[in-house]
N, C-alpha and C positions, 0 to 999 in steps of 0.2 A: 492810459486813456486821457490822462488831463493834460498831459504835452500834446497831445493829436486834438484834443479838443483848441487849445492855444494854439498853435499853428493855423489850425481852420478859421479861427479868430482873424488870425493876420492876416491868412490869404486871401480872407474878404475884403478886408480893411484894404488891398491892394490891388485887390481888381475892382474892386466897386469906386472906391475911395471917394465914398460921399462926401459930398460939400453943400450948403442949406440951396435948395432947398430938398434938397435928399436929409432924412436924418441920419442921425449917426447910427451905428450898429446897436441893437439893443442888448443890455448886458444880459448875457444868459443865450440870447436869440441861438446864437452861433451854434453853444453844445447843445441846447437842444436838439436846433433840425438835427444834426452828426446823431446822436443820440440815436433818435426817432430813422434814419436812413440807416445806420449799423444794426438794430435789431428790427427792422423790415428785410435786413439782406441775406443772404446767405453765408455760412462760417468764413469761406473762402472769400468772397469778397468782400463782406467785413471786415477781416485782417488786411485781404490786400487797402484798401481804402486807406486801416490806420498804416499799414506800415508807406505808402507812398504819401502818406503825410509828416512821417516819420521822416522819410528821403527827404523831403523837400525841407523840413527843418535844417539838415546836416548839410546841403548842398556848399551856402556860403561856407562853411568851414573851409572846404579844399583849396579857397582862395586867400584864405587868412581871416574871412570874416567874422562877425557874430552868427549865431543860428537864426533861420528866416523870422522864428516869432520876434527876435530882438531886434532886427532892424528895423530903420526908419520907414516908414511907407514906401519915398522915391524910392530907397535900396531896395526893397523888395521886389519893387516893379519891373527892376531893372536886373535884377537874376533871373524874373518869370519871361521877360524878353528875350534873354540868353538860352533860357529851357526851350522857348519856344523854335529852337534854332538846332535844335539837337535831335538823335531818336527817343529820346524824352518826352515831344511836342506833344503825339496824343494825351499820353498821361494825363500831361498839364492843363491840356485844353478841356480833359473831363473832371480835370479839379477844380480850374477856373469856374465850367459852367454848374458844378454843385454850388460855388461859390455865389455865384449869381442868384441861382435859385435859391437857397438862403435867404440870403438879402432881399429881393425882391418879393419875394413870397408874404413876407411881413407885413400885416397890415397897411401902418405906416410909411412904409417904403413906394407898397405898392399905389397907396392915395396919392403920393408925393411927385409921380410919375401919371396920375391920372386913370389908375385904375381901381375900380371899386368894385371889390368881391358880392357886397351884399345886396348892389345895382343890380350887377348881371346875375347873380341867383333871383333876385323878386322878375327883373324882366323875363327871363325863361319862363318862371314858374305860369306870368300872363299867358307868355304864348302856349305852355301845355296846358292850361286850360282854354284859351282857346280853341286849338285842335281836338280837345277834346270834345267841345260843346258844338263844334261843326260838324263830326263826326258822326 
């Protein structure tokens, strides 16, 4: 699990690939969510999850490269391009978007881009009490 967590590290680092005023990934963030999405999942797609993270570690190999969590950001980017291009594409495209949702999910991610969870939870809360006191 801690290579699939590493991986998932990278693959954020590589779709997201924050730069300020985006923070940077938060140390921990990454295994967490994976963590918290493998035991919400079911056995089957829990494994599948880690092992296509699994896959996508090994991929650069077949070319002579390092494994995905060791290359550079750009080299990453640029094999996830390539996947994109193959019958691989969905996979990747449901890896990418955990990847996203990861990242962005984070407090500070999500401030950083202008979105404030604890905004729109107190705004709701006005409007159901309003509907309510109309009611």
């Amino acid at each position: 699990m801690a290579r699939a967590r590493d991986v998932f590290a990278a693959l954020i680092d590589a779709v997201v690939a924050p730069v300020p005023p985006l923070p940077p990934l938060r140390a921990g963030g990454a295994s967490a969510f994976l963590e918290r999405v493998i035991a919400a999942s079911p056995r089957a797609n829990a494994a599948a999850l880690v092992v296509a993270l699994l896959a996508l570690d090994a991929v650069p190999l077949a070319t002579g490269g390092a494994r995905f969590r060791r290359l550079a950001p750009e080299r990453r980017r640029a094999v996830l391009d390539r996947l994109a291009r193959t019958p691989a594409a969905p996979a990747v495209q449901a890896l990418q978007a955990l990847a996203q949702m990861a990242y962005y999910g984070e407090d500070d991610a999500a401030r950083a881009v202008g979105y404030d969870a604890d905004a729109v939870l107190a705004r709701a809360a006005v409007a159901r009490a309003r509907r309510s006191a109309a009611a």
